[in-house]
N, CA, C and O atoms as a Tinker XYZ file with bonds, in Angstrom:
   432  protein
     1  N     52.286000   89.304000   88.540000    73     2
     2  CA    53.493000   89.598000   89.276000    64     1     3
     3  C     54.388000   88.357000   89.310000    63     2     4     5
     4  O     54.012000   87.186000   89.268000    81     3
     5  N     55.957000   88.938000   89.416000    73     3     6
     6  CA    56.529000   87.366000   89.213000    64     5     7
     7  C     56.818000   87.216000   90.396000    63     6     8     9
     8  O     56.642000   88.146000   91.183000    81     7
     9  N     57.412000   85.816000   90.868000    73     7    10
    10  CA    57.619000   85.452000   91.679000    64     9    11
    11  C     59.136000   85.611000   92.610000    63    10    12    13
    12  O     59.785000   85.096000   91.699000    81    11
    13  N     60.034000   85.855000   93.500000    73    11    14
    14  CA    60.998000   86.241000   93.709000    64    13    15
    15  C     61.889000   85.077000   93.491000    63    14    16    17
    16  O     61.555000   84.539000   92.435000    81    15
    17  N     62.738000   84.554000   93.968000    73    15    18
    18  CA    63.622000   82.944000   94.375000    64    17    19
    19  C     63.851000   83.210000   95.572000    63    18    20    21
    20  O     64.997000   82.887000   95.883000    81    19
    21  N     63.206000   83.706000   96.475000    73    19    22
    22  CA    63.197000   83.275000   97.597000    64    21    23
    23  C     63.430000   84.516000   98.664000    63    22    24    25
    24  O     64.104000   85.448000   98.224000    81    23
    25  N     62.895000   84.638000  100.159000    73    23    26
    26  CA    63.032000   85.384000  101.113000    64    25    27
    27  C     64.431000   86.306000  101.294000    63    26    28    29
    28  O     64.506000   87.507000  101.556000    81    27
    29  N     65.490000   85.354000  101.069000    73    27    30
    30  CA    66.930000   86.430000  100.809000    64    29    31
    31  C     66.825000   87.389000  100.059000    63    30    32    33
    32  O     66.666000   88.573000  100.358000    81    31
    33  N     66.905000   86.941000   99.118000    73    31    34
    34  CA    66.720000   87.778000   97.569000    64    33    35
    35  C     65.743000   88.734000   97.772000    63    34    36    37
    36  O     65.832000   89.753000   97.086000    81    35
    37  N     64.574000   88.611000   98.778000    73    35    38
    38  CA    63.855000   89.640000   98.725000    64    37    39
    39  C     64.159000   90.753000   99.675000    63    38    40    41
    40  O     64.023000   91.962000   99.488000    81    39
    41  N     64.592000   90.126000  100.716000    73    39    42
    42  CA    65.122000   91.412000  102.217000    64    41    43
    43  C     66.109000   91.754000  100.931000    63    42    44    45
    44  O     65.631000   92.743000  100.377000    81    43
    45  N     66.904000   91.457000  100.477000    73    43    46
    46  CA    68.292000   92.138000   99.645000    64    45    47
    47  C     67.536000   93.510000   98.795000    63    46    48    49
    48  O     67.696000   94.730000   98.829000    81    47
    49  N     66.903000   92.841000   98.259000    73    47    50
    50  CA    66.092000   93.982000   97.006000    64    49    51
    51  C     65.289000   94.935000   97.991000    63    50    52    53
    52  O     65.257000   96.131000   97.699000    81    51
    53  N     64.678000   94.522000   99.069000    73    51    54
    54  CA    64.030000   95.799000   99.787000    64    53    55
    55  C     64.939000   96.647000  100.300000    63    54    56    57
    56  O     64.698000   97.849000  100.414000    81    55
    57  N     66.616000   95.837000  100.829000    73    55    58
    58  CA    67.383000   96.872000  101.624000    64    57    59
    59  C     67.696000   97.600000  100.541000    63    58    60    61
    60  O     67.372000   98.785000  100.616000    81    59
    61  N     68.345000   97.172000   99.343000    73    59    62
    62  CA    69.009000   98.033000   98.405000    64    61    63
    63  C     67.600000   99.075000   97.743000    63    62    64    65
    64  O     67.733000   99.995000   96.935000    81    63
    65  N     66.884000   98.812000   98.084000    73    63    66
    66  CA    65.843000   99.777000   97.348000    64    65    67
    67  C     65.869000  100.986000   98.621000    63    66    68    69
    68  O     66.103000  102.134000   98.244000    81    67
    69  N     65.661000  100.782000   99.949000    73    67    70
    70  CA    65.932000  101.358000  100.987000    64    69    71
    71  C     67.341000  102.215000  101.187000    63    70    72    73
    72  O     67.441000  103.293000  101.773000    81    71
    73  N     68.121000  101.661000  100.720000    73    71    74
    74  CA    69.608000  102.224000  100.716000    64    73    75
    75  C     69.526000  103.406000   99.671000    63    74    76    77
    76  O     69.992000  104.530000   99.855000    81    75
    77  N     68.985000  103.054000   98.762000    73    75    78
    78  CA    69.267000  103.743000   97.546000    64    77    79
    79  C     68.194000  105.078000   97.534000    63    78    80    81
    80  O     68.572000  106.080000   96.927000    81    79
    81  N     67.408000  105.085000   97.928000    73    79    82
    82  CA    66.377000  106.226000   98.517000    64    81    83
    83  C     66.744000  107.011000   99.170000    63    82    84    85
    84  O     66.697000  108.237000   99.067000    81    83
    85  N     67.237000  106.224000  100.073000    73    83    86
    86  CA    68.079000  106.663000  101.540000    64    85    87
    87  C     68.511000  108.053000  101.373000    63    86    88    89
    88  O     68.243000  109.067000  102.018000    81    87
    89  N     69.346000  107.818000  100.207000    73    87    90
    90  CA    71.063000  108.444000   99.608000    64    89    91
    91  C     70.262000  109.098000   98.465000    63    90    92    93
    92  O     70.626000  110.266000   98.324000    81    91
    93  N     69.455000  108.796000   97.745000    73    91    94
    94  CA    68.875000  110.049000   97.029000    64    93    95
    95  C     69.318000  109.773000   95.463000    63    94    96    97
    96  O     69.174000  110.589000   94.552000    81    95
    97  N     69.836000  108.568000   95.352000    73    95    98
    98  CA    69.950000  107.525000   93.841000    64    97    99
    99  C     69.094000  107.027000   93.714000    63    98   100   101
   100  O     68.564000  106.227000   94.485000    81    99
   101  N     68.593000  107.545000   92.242000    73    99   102
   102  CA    67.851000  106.829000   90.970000    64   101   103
   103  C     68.008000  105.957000   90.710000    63   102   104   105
   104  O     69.201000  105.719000   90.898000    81   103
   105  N     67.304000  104.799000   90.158000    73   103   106
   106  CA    67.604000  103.658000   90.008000    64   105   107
   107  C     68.674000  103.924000   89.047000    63   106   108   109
   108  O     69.682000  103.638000   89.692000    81   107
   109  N     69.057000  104.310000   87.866000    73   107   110
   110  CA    70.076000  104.781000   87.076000    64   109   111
   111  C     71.427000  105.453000   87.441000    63   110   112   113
   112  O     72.490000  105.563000   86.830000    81   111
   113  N     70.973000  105.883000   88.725000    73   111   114
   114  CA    72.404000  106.558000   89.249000    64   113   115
   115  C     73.323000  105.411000   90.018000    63   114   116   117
   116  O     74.540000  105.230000   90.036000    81   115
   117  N     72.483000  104.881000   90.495000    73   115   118
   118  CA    72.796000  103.130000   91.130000    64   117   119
   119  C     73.496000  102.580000   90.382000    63   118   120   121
   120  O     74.686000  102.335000   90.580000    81   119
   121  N     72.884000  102.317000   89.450000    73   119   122
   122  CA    73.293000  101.150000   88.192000    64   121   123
   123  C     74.572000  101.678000   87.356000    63   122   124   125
   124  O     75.167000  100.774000   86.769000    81   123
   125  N     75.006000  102.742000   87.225000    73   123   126
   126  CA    76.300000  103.458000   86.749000    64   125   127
   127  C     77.137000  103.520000   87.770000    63   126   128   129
   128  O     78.312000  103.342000   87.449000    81   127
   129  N     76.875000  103.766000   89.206000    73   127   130
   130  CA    77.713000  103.086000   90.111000    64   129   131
   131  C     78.501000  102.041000   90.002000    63   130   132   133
   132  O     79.688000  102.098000   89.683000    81   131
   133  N     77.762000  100.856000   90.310000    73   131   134
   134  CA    78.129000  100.174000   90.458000    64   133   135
   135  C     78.624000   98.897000   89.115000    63   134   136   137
   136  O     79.320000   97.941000   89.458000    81   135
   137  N     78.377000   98.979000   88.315000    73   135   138
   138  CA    78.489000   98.438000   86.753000    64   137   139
   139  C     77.277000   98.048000   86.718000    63   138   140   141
   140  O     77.560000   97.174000   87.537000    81   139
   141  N     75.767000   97.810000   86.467000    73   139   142
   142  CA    74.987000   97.654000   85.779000    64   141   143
   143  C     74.398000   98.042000   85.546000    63   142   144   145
   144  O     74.284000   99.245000   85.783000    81   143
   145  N     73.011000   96.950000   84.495000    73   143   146
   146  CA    71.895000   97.851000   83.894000    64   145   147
   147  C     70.973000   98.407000   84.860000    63   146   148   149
   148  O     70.967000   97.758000   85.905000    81   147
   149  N     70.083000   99.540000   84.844000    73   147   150
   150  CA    69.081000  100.136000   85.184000    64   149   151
   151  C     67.976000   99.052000   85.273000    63   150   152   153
   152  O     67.547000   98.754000   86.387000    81   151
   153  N     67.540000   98.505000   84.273000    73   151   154
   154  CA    67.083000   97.155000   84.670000    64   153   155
   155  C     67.442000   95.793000   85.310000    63   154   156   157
   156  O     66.771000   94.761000   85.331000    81   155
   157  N     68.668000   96.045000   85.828000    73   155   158
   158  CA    69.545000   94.889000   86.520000    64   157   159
   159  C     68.894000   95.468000   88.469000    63   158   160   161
   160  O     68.551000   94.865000   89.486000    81   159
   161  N     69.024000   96.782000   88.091000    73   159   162
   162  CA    68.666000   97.301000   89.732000    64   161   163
   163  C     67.224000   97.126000   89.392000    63   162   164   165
   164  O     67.131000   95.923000   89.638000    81   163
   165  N     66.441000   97.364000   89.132000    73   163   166
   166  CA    64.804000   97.239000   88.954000    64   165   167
   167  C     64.848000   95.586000   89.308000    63   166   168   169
   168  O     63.965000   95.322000   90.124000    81   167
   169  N     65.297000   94.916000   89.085000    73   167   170
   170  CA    65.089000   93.266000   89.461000    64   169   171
   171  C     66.120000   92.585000   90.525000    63   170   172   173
   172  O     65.928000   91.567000   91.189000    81   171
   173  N     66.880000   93.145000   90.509000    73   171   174
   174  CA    67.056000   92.799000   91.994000    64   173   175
   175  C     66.516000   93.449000   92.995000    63   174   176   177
   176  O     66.500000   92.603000   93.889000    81   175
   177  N     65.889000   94.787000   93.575000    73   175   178
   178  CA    65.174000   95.074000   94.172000    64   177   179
   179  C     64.286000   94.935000   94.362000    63   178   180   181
   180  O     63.926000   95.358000   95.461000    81   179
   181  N     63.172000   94.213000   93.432000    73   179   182
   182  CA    62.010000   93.739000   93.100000    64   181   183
   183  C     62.567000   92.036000   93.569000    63   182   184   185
   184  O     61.553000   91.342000   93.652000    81   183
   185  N     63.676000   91.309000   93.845000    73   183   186
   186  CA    63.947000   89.999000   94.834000    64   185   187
   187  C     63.467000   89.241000   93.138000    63   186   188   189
   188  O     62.719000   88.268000   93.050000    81   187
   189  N     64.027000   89.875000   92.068000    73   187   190
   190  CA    63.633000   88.476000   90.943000    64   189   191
   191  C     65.167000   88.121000   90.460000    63   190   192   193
   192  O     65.555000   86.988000   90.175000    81   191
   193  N     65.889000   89.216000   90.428000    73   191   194
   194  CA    67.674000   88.952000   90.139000    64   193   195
   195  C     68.682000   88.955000   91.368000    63   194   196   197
   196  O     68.731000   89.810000   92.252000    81   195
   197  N     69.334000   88.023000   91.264000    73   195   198
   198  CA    70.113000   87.714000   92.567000    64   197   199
   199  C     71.586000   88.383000   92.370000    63   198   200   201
   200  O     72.231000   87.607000   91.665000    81   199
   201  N     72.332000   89.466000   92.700000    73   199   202
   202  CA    73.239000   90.400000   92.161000    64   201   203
   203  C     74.487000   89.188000   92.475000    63   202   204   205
   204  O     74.171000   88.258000   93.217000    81   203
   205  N     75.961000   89.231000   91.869000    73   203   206
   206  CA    77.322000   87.938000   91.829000    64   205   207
   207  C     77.740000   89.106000   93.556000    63   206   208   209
   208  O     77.325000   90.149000   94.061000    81   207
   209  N     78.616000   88.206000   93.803000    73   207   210
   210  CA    79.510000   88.922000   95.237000    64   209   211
   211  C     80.352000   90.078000   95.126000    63   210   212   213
   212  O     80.642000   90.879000   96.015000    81   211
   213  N     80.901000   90.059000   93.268000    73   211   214
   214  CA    81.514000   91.348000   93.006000    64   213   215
   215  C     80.464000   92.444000   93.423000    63   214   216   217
   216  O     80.457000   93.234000   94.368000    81   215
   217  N     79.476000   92.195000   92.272000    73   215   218
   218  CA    78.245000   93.170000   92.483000    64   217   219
   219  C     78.152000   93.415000   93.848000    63   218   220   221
   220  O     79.003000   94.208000   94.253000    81   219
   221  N     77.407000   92.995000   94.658000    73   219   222
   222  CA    77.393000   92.775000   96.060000    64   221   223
   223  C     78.299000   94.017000   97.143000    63   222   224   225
   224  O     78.028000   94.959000   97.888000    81   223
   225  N     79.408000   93.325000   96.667000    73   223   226
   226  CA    80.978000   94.252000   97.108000    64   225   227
   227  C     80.810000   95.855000   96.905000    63   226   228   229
   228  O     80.942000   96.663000   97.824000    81   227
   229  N     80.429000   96.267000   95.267000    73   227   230
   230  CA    80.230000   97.508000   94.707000    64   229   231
   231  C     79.123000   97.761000   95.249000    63   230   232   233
   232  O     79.555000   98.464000   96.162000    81   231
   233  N     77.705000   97.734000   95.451000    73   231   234
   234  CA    77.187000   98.149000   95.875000    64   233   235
   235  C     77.602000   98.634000   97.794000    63   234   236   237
   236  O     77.855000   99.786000   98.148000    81   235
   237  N     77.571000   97.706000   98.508000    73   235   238
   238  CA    78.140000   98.100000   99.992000    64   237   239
   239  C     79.609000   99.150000   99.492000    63   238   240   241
   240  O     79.974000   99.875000  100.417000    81   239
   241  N     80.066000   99.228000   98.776000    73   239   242
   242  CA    81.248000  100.463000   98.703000    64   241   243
   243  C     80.392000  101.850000   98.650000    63   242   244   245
   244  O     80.222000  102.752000   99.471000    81   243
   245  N     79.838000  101.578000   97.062000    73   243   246
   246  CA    79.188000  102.558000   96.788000    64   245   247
   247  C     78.004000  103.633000   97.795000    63   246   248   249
   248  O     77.864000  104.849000   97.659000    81   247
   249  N     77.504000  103.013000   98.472000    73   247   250
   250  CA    76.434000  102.791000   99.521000    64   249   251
   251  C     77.186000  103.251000  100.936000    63   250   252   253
   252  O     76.621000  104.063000  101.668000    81   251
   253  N     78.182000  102.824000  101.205000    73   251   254
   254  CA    78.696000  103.326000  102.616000    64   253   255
   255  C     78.265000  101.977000  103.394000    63   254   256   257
   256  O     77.738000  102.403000  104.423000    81   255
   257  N     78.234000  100.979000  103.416000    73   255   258
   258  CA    77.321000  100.485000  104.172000    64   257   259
   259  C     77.706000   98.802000  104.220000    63   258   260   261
   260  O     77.260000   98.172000  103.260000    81   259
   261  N     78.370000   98.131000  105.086000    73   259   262
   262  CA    78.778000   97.297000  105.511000    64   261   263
   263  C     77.510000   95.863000  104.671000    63   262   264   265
   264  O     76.284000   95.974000  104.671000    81   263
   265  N     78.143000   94.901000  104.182000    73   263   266
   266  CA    77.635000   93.721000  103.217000    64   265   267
   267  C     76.511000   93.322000  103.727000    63   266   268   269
   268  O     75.426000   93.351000  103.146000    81   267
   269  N     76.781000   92.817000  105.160000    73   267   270
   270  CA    75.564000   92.166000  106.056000    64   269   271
   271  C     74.568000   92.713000  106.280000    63   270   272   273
   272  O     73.553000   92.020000  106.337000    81   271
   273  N     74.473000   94.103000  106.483000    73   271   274
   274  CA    73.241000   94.848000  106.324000    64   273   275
   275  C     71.912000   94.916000  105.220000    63   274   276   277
   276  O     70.839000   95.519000  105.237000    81   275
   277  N     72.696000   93.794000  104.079000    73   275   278
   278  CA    71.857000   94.112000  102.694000    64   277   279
   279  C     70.884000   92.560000  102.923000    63   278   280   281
   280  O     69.925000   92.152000  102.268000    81   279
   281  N     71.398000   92.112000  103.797000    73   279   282
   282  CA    71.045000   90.511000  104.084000    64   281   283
   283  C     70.423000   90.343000  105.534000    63   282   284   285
   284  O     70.611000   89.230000  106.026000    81   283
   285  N     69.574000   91.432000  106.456000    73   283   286
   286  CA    68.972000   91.174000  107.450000    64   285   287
   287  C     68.019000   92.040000  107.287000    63   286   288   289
   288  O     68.311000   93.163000  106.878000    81   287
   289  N     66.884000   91.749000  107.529000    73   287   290
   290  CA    65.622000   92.090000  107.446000    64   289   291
   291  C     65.576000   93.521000  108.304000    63   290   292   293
   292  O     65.572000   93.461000  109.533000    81   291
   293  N     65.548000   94.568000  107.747000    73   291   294
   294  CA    65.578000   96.039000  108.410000    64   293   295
   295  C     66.988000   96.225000  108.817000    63   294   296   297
   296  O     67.175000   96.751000  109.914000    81   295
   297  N     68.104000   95.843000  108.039000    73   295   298
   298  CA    69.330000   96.217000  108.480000    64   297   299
   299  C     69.578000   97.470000  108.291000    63   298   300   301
   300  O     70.761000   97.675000  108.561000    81   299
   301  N     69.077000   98.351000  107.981000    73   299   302
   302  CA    69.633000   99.900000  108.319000    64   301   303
   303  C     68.676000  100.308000  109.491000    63   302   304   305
   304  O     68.620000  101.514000  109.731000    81   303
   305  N     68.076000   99.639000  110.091000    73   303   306
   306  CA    67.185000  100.711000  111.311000    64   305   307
   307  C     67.068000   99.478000  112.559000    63   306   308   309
   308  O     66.153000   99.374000  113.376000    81   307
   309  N     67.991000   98.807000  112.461000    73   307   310
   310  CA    68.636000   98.033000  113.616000    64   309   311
   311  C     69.173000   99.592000  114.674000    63   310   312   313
   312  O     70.012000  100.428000  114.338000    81   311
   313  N     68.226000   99.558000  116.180000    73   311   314
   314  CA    68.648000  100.493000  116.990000    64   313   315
   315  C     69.036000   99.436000  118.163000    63   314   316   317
   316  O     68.410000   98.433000  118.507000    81   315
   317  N     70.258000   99.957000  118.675000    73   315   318
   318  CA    70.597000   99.237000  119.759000    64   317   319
   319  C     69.457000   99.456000  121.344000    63   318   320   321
   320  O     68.956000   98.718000  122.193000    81   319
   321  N     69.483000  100.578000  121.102000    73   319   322
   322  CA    68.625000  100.553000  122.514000    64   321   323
   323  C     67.284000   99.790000  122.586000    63   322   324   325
   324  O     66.781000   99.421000  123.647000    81   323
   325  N     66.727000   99.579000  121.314000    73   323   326
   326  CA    65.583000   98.454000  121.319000    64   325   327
   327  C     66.006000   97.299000  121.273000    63   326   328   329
   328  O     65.141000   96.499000  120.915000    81   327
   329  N     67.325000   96.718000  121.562000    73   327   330
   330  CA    67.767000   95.415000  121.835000    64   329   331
   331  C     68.259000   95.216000  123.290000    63   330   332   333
   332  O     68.831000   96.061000  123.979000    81   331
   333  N     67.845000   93.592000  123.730000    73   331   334
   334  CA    68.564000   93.383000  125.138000    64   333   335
   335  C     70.164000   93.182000  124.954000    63   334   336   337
   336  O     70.893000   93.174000  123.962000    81   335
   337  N     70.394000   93.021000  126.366000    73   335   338
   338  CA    72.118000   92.786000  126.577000    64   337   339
   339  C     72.672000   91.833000  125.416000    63   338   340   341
   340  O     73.722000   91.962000  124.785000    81   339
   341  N     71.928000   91.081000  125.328000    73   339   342
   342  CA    72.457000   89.510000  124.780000    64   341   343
   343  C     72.263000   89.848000  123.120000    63   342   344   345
   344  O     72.973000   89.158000  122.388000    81   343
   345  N     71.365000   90.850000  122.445000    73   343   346
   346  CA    71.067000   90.815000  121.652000    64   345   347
   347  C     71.944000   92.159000  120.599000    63   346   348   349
   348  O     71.883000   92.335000  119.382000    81   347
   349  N     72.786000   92.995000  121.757000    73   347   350
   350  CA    73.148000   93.671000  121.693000    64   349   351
   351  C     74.527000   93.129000  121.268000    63   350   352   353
   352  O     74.951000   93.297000  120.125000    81   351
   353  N     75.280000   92.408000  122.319000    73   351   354
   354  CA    76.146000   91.854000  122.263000    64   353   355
   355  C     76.448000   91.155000  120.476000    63   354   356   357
   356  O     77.254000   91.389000  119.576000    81   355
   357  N     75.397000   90.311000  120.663000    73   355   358
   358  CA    75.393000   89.241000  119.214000    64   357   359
   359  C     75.219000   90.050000  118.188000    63   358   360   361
   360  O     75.393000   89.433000  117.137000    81   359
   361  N     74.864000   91.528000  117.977000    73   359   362
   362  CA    74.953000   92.165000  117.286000    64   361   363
   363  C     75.653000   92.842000  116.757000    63   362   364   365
   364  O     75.567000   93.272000  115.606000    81   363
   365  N     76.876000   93.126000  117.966000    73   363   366
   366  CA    77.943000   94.022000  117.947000    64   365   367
   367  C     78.787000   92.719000  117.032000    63   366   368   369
   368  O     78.839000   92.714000  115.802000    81   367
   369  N     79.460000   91.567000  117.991000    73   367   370
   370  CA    79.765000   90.584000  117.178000    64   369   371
   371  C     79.489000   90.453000  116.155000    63   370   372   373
   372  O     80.502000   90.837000  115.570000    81   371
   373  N     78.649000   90.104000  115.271000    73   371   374
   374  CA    77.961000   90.000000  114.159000    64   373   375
   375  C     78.947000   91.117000  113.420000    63   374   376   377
   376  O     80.006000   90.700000  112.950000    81   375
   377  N     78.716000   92.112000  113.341000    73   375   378
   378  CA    79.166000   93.443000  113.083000    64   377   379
   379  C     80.725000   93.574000  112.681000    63   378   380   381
   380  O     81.169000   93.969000  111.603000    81   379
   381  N     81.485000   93.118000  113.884000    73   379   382
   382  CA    83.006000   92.664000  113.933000    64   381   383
   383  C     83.392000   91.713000  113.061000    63   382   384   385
   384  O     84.227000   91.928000  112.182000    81   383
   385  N     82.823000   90.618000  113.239000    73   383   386
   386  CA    82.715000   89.726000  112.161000    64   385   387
   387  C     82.621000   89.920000  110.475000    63   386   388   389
   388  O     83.446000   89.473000  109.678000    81   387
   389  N     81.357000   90.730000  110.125000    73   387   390
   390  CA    81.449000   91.099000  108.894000    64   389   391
   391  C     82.343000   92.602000  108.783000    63   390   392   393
   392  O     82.548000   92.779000  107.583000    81   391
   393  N     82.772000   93.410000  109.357000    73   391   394
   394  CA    83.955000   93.904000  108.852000    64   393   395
   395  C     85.307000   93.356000  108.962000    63   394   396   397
   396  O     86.250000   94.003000  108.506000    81   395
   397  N     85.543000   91.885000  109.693000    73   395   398
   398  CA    87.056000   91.476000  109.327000    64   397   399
   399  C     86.673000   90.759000  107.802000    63   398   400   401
   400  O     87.556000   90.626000  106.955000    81   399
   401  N     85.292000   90.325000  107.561000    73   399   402
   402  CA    85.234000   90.180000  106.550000    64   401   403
   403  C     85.081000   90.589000  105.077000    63   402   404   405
   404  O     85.092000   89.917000  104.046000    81   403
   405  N     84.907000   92.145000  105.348000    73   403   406
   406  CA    84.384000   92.789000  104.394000    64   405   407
   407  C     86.282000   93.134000  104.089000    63   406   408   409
   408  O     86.809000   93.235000  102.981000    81   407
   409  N     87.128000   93.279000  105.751000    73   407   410
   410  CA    88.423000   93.881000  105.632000    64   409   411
   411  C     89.488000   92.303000  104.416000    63   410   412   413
   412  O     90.134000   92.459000  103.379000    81   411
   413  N     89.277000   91.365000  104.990000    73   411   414
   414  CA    89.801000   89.766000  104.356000    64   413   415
   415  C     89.270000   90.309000  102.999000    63   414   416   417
   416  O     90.231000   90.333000  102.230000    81   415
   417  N     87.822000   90.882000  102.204000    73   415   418
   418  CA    87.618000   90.616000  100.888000    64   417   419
   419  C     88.449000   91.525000  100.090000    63   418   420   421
   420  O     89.046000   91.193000   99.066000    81   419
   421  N     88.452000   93.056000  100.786000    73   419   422
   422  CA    89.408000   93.933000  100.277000    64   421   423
   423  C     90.560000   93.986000   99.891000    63   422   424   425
   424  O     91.028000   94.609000   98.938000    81   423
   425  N     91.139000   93.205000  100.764000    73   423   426
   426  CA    92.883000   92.610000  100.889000    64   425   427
   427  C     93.360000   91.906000   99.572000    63   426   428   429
   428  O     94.491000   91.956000   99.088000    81   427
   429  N     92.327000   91.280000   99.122000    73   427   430
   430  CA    92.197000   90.304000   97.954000    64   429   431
   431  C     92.716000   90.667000   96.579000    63   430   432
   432  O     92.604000   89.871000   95.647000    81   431
């Protein structure tokens, strides 16, 4: 088995493998999405290929699904009611944050 480049790269490849299940895309239906190979999604989900920010971008379009989510460990099953006040808060923030940012990349 190979080795990943590191803990990011790997929550990334588990969310997008998670996302993509989710929604009921083949690894191939993915990869025509968004511009790449079928083997480009097989290795970044597997945390051995690290996808560019375009990529990145196309996938969260394609996906429905806000950037930051592909980059926190269980970001699609983040429930608020299992968080405290404070955690809730920093979450919501968080949240605001990456859609003025996702809104700033669009603008572009």
């Amino acid at each position: 088995m190979e080795k990943s480049n590191g803990p990011l790269q790997e929550v990334f490849g588990r969310n997008l493998r998670e996302r993509r299940k989710r929604l009921g895309f083949t690894q191939g239906e993915m990869a025509r999405k968004i511009g790449v190979s079928t083997s480009f999604v097989t290795e970044m989900e597997k945390g051995r290929k690290a996808p560019s920010f375009a990529t990145i971008e196309r996938i969260a379009e394609e996906t429905h699904a806000p950037v930051w989510s592909y980059f926190c460990e269980g970001g699609f099953d983040i429930r608020e009611e299992e968080m405290t006040n404070l955690e809730v808060l920093r979450y919501r923030l968080k949240q605001n944050v990456c859609s003025a940012i996702d809104g700033t990349i669009d603008e572009v």
